[in-house]
N, C-alpha and C positions, 0 to 999 in steps of 0.2 A: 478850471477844468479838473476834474478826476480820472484817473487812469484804472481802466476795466482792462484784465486779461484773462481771455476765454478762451481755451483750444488752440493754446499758444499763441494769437496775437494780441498784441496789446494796441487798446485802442485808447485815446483822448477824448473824454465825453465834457461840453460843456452840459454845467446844468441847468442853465440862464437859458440858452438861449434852443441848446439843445442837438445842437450838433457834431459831427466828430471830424476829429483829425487823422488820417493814418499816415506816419512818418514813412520814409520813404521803403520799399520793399512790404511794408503792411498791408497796403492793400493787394498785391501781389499775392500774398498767400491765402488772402480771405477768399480774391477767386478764384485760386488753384483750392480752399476745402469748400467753394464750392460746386466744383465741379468744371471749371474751365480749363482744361489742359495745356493751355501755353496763353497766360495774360500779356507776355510780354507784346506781343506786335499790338493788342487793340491798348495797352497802357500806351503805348508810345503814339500809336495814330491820335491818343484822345490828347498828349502833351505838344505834337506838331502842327493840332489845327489853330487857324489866324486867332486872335482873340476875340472872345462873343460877344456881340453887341447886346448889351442888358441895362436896364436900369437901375439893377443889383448896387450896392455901396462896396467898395474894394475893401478888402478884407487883407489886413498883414498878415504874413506867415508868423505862426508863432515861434519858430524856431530862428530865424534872420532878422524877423522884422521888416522885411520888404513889400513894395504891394507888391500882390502874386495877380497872378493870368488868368480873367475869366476864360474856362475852355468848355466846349458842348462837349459833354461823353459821349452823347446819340450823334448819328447821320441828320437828323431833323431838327436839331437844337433847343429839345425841348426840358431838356438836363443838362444843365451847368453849374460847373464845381471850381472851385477856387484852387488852380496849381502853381506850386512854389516856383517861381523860374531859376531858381538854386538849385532845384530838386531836392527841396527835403520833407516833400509830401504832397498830400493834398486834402483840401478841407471840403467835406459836405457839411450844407446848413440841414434843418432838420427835414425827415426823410425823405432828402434825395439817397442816399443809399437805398432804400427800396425799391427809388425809382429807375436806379442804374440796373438792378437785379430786374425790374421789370422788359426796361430797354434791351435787357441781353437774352430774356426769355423770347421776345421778338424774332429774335436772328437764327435762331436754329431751334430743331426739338430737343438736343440736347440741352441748351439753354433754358428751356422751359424746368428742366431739371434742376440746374444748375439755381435757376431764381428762386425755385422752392428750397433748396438747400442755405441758400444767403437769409430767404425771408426768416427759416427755420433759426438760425444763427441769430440776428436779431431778435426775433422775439425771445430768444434763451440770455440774450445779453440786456436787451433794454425792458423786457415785460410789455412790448408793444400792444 
């Protein structure tokens, strides 16, 4: 993995395979610059729900080394992201962060803002 840091947060890119990690509090601030005013309750609803039923291969937290938690980010289950049950983060394989920015543009109009400003973020960090 190599470490990109854009607009003060720093994120973990594999280049293999293409994914990232954001350590814990990181992703936090990616949706607070992009526009979500308080991540904390939808980070926590998305780390309290049961674990998702996928055919996904579990994936170790880089940081512990433990398998971490298949969890859906959406209501529908159609984005799921790999969380530490240590909490020392969480891992998108490749773009599901778009797809999480899509799922939030969803839920409110402000969101539709909010997912243009994540898409905009990405493509200034990855060249998508």
């Amino acid at each position: 993995m190599v470490i990109i840091e854009h607009e003060g947060i720093e994120l973990d890119y594999c280049t293999r395979c293409k994914g990232v990690w954001f350590d814990a509090g990181e992703l936090e601030l990616f949706l607070e610059l992009g526009g979500m005013p308080d991540p904390a309750p939808f980070l926590r609803a998305m780390k309290e729900r049961a674990e998702a039923v996928t055919a996904e291969k579990p994936r170790a937290c880089p940081v512990c080394g433990r398998k971490m938690k298949k969890a859906a980010v959406n209501q529908d289950g159609s984005v799921i992201v790999d969380v530490c049950r240590d909490d020392h983060g969480i891992w998108f394989d490749q773009r599901e962060v778009e797809q999480l920015a899509e799922a939030l543009a969803g839920q409110s109009p402000e969101g539709k803002e909010a997912a243009g400003m994540v898409l905009h973020y990405l493509h200034d960090v990855f060249r998508y």
